[in-house]
C-alpha positions as CSV (number, residue, x, y, z in Angstrom):
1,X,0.0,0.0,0.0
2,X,1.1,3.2,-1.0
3,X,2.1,6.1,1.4
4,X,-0.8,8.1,-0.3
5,X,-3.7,5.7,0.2
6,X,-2.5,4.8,4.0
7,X,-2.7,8.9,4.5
8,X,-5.9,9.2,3.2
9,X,-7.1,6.0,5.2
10,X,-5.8,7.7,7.8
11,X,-7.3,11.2,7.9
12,X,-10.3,9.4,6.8
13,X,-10.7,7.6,9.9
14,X,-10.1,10.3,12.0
15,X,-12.5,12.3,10.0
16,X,-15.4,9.9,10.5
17,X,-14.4,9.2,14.3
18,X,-14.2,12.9,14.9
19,X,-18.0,13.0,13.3
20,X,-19.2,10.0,14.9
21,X,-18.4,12.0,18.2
22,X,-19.8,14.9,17.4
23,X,-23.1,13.4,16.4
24,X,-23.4,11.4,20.0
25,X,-23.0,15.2,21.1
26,X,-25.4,16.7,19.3
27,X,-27.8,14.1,20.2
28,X,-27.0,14.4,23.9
29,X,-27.6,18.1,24.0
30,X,-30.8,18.1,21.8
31,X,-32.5,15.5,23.4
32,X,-32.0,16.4,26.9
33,X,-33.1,20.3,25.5
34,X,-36.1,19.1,24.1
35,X,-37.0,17.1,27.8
36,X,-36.2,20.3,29.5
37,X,-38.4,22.6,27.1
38,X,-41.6,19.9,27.1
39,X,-41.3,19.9,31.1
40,X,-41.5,23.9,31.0
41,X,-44.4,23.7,28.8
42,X,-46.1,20.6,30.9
43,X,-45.4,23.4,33.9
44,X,-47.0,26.5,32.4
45,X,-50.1,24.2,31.0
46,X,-50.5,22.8,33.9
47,X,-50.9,26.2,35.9
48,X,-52.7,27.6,33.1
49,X,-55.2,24.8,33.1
50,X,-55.7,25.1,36.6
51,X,-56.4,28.5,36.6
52,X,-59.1,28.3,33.7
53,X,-60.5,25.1,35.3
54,X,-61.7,26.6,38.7
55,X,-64.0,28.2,37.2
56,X,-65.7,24.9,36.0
57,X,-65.4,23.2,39.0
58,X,-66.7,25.5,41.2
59,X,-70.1,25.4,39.2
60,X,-69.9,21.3,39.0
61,X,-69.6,22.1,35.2
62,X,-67.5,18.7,33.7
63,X,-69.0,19.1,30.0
64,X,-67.0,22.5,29.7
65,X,-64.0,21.3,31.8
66,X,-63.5,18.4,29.0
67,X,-64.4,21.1,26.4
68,X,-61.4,23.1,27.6
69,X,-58.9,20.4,28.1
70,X,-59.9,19.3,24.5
71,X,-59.4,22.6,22.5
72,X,-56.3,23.2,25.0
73,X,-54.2,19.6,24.0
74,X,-55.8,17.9,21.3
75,X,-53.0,17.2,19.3
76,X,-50.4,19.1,20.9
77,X,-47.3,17.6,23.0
78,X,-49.1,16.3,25.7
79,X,-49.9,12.4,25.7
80,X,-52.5,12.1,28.7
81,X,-54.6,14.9,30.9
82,X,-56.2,13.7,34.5
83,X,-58.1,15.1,36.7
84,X,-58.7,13.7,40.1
85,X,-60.9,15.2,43.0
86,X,-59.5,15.8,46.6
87,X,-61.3,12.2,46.9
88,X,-59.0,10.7,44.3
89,X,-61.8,9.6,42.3
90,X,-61.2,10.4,38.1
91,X,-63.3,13.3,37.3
92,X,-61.9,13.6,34.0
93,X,-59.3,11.2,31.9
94,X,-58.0,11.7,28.6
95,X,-55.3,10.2,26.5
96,X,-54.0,11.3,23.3
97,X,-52.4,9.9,20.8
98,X,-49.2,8.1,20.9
99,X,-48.3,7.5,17.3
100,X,-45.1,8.4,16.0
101,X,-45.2,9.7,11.5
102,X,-42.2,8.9,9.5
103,X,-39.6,8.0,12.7
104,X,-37.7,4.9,11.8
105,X,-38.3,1.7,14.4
106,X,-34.1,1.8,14.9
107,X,-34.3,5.5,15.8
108,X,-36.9,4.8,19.1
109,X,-34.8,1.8,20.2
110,X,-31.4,3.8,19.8
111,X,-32.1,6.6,21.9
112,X,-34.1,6.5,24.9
113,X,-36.8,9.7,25.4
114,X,-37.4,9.1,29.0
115,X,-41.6,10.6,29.6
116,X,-42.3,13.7,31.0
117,X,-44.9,14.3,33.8
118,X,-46.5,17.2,36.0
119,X,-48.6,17.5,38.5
120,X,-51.0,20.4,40.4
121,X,-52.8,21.3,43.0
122,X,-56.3,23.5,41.8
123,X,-57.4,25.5,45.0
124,X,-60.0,28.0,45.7
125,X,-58.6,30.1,49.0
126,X,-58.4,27.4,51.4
127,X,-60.3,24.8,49.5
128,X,-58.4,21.9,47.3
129,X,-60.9,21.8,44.2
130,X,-58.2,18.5,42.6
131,X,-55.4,18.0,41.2
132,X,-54.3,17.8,37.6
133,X,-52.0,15.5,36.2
134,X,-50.5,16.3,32.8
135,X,-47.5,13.7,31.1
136,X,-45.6,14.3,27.6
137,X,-46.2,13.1,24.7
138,X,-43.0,10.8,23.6
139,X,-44.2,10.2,20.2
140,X,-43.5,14.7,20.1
141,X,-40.2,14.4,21.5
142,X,-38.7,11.8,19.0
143,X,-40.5,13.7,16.2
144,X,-38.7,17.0,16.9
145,X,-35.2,15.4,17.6
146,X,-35.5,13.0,14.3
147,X,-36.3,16.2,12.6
148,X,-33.9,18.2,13.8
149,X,-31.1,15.4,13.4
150,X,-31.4,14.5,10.1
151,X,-31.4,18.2,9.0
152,X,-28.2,18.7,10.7
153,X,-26.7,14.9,10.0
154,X,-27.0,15.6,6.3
155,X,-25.1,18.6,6.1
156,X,-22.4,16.9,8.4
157,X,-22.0,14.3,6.2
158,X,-22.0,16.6,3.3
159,X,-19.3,18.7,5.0
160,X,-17.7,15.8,5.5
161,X,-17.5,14.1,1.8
162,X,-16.7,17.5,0.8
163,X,-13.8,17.7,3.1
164,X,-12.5,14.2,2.1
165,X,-12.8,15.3,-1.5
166,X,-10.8,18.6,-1.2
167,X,-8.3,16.5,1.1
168,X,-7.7,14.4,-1.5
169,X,-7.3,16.8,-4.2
170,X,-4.6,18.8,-1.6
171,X,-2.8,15.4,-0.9
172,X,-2.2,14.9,-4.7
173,X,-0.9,18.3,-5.2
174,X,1.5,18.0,-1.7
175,X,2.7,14.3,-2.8
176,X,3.7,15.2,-6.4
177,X,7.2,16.0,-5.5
178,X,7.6,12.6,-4.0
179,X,5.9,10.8,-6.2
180,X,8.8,12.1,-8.9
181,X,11.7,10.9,-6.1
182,X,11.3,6.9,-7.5
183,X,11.0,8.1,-11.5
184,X,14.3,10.4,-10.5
185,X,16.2,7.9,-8.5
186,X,15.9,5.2,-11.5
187,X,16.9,8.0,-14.0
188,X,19.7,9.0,-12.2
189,X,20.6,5.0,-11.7
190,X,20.6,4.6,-15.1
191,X,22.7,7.8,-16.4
192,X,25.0,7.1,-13.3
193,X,24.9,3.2,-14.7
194,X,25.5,4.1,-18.6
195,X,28.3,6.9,-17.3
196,X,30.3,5.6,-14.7
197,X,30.4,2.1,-14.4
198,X,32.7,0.5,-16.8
199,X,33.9,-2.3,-17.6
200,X,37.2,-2.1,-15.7
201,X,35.6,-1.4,-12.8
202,X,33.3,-3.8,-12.4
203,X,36.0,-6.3,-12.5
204,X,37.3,-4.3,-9.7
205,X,34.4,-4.7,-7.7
206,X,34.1,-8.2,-8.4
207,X,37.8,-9.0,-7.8
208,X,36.6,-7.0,-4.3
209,X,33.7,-9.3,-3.8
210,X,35.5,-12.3,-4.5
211,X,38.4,-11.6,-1.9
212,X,36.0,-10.9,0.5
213,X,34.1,-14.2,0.8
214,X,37.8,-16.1,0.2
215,X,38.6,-13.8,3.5
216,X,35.2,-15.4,5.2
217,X,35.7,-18.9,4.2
218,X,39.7,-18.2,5.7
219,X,38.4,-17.4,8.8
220,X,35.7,-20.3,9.0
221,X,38.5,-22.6,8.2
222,X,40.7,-21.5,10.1
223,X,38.0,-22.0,13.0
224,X,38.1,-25.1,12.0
225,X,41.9,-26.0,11.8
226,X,41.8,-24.2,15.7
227,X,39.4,-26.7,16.9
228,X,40.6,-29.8,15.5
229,X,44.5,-28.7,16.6
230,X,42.7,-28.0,20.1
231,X,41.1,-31.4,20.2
232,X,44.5,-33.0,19.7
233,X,46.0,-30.7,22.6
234,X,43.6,-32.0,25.0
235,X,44.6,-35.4,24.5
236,X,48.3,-34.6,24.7
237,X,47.8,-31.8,28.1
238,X,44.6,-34.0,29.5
239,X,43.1,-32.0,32.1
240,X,42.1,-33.2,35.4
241,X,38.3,-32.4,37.2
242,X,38.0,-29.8,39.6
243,X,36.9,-31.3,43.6
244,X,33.8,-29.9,43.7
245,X,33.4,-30.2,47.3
246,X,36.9,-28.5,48.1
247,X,36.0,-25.4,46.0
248,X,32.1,-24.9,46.3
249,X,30.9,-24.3,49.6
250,X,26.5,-23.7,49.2
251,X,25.8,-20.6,50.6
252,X,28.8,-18.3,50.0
253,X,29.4,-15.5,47.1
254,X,32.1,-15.9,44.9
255,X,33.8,-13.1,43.2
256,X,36.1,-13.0,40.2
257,X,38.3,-9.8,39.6
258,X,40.3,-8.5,36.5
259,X,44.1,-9.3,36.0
260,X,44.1,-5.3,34.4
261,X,42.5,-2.8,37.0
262,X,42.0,-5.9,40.4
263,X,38.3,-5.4,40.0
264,X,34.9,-7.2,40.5
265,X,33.8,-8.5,37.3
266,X,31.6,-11.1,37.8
267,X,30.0,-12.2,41.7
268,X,27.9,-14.9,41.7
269,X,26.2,-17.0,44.6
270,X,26.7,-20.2,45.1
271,X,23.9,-22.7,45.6
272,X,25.4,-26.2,43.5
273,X,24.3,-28.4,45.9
274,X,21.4,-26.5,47.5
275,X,17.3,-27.6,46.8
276,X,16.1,-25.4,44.0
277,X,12.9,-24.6,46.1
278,X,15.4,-23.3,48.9
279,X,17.5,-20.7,46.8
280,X,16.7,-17.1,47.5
281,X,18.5,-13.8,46.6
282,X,18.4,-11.3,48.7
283,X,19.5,-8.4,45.9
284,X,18.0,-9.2,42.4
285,X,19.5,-6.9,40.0
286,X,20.2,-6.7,36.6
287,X,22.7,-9.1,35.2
288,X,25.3,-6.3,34.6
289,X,25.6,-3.5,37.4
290,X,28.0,-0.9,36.5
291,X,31.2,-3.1,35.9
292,X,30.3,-6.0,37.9
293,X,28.0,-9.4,36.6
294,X,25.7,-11.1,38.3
295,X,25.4,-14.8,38.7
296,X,23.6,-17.8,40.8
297,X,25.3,-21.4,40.4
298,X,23.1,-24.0,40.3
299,X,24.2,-27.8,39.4
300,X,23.4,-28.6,35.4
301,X,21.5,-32.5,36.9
302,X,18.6,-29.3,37.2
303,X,18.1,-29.4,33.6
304,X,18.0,-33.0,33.5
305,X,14.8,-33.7,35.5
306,X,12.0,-35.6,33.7
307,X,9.8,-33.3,31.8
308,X,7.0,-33.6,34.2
309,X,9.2,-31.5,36.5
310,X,11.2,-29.2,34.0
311,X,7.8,-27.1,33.8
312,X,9.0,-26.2,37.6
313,X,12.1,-26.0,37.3
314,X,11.8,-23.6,34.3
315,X,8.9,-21.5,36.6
316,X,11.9,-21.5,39.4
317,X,14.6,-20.4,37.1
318,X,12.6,-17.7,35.7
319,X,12.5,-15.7,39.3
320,X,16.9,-15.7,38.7
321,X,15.9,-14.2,35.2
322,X,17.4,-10.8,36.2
323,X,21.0,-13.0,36.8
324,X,23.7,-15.3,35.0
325,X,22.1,-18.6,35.0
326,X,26.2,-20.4,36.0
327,X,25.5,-24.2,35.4
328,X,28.6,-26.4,36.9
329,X,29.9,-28.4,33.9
330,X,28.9,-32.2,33.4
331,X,28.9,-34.1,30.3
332,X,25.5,-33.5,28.3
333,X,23.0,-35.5,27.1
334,X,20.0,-34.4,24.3
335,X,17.3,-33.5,27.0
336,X,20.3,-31.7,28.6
337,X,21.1,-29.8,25.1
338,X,17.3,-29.1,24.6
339,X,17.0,-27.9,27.5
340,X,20.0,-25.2,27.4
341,X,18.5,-24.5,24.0
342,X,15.0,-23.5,25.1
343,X,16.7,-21.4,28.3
344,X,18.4,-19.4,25.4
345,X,15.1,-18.9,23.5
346,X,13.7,-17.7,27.0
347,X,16.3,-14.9,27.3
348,X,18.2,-16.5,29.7
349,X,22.0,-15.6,30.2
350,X,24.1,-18.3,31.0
351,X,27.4,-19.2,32.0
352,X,29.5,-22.6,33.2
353,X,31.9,-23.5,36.2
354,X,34.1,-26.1,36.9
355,X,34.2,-26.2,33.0
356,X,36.5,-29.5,31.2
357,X,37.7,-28.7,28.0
358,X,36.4,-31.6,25.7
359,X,34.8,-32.1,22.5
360,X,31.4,-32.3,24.0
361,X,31.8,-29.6,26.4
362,X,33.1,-27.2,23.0
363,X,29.6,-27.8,21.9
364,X,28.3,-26.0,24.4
365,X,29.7,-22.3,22.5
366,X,26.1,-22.7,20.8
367,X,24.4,-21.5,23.6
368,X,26.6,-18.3,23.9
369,X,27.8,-18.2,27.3
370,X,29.3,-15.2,28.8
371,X,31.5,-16.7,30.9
372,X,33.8,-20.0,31.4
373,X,35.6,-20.5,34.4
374,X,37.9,-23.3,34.5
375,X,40.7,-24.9,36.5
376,X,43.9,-24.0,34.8
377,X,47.0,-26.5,34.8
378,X,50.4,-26.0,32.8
379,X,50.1,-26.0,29.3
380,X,50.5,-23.0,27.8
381,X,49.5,-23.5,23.8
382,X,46.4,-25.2,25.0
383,X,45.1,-22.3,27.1
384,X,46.8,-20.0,24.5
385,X,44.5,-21.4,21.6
386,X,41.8,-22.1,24.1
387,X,41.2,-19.1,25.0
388,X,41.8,-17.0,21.5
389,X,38.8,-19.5,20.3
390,X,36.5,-19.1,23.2
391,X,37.4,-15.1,22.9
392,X,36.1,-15.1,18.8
393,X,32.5,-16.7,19.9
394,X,32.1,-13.6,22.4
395,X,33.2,-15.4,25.9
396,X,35.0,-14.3,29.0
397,X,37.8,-17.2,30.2
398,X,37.9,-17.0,33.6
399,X,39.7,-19.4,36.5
400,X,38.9,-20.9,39.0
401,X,42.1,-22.8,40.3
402,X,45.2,-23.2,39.3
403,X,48.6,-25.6,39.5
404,X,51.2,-24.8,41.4
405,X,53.0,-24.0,38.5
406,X,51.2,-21.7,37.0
407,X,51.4,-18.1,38.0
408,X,49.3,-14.8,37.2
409,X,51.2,-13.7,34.6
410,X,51.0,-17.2,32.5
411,X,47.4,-16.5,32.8
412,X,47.3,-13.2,31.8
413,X,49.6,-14.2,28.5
414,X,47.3,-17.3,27.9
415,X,44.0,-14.7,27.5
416,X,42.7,-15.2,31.0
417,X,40.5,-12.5,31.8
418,X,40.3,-12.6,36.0
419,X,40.6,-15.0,38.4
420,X,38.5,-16.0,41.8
421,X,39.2,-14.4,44.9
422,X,41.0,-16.5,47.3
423,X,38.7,-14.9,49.9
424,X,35.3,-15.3,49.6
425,X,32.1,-13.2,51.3
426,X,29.7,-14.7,53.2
């Protein structure tokens, strides 16, 4: 659709919504005028009748008073006259007629004319002579308003097509100049085409084109040759699992600082071996604060559960949605891998501890942690290319232990971007 027809659409709708408003409120204020000006006039007959009928009832005459209410309100605005002694018996009762000319059947049912009544006292001195009871006519009120409406609907309307019609016509003349933009564009494409692009050039540009995917398909290769030379590493520099109980203690807060400036980057609580339904953070932020990561380490058997529990599991996890979801590294399985999968979907951030470098574990880039934390032993090509591959898939190497032989500025060489505190904070 074409920026023209969606702007006339547009002012369209907000022409005909604008009217549609403006019609409720013209309805609104006539009808509840005309109420107000028939309950005036049932007030003023009233008293008028009441003043001409004394003299009537005074002599006993009821032949002249239904003479005088009959050339009074035959016909006129008032449905039904009564007139009751100080008895209450009916001296006098007269209803008019109700029927409504040329007043569609929708019209009555889509707007209510509540009836109109009034009532008075006749007195002579002291003496009650009766009262007289005078209600609307309805079938008058809907007349006038239908009347009075469809006069004023009509030329509405008519303002409104012509409106529409000059809008239109004013659009067209506004939109010319971008309505020439395309036919220009595609002139100047081709004169720009038939002038400056020659031949040599457009080898150029494809000698350009073609270095730059054998640049792409360098890199992906060389991915490639990284991870199958890493493969072989591991089995030449194995390296050996982390003691889980010796370094995770449930409860506690670990923190990880920078080798460059001996800063918090990452502080994550550690609840590995606690019961899912037990873990509760005091301070949920956001997963980065300033400088500083946050994190919760729970054990990766949570994501193995049966899938009659994973529903709760995933209903716990989502309360830790605001921190690193830090999984402690065990060989997957395909639930396992689904699972991880569907956490990522979620929005879930994710991380892994006490990671082994393996071939299955290297499968785990997919999910795109943001951090790896590791025990580190001596081997300093492996961690070297280890880390230089992690680092192109957008993660954070961080360790967790290290051999004695390994000191802080081997790690920092190898690509290791902090370490754990030795200290840890309740």
């Amino acid at each position: 659709m074409s920026f023209a027809k969606r702007l006339n659409i547009m002012i369209f709708f907000l022409f005909l919504t604008g009217s549609i408003a403006l019609v409720s409120l013209e309805v609104n204020t006539l009808r509840r005028s005309i109420l107000d000006q028939m309950q005036a006039n049932l007030e003023t007959s009233t008293t008028a009748l009441g003043l001409v009928l004394q003299g009537t009832l005074l002599n006993g005459d009821k032949v002249l008073s239904e003479t005088i209410i009959n050339a009074m309100f035959d016909g006129g605005f008032v449905n039904s006259a009564t007139l009751i002694d100080p008895d209450g018996k009916v001296l006098f009762e007269r209803k008019f007629s109700s029927s409504q000319q040329n007043i569609p059947s929708w019209f009555t049912e889509l707007i209510d004319m509540p009836a109109v009544a009034h009532e008075q006292e006749m007195t002579d001195g002291w003496n009650i002579l009766g009262t007289i009871h005078l209600s609307g006519h309805t079938g008058y009120a809907y007349q006038y308003l239908w009347q009075a409406l469809r006069t004023e609907v009509s030329l509405l309307f008519l303002g409104l097509l012509v409106s529409m019609i000059s809008i239109q016509i004013f659009c067209y003349w506004l939109l010319s100049p971008l309505r020439k933009i395309p036919v220009d564009l595609n002139n100047d494409h081709v004169i720009r085409g038939e002038i400056s692009i020659t031949e040599p050039d457009m080898l150029e540009a494809k000698a350009i084109v073609i270095a730059i995917k054998k640049l792409i398909n360098f890199n992906v290769d060389n991915l490639k040759r990284q991870k199958l030379n890493i493969f072989s590493l591991i089995r030449d520099y194995p390296q050996a699992a982390i003691d889980i109980d010796s370094n995770h203690n449930v409860g506690v807060t670990d923190k990880y600082t920078s080798f460059k400036n001996k800063e918090v980057i990452y502080t994550v609580s550690n609840h590995v071996n606690d019961d899912l339904i037990n873990i509760k953070l005091t301070n949920h932020t956001d997963v980065k604060t300033k400088d500083s990561y946050k994190g919760i380490k729970i054990s990766m058997d949570l994501i193995d559960v049966p899938e009659s529990d994973w529903g709760y599991v995933l209903s716990t996890l989502n309360k830790f949605k605001e921190h690193i979801i830090d999984f402690r590294y065990a060989t997957t399985n395909e639930r396992m891998q689904l699972r991880l999968a569907e956490l990522k979907n979620e929005g879930f951030n994710v991380a892994f501890h006490n990671f082994i470098v393996t071939e299955d574990s290297m499968s785990l880039l997919q999910y795109k942690p943001l951090f790896i934390s590791t025990s580190v032993h001596f081997a300093p090509i492996l961690w070297s290319m280890i880390t230089h591959y992690y680092r192109t898939h957008g993660v954070t190497m961080l360790c967790e232990s290290t051999s004695p032989s390994v000191s802080v500025n081997m790690l920092c060489e190898w690509g290791f971007e902090g370490t754990l505190e030795g200290e840890r904070d309740e």
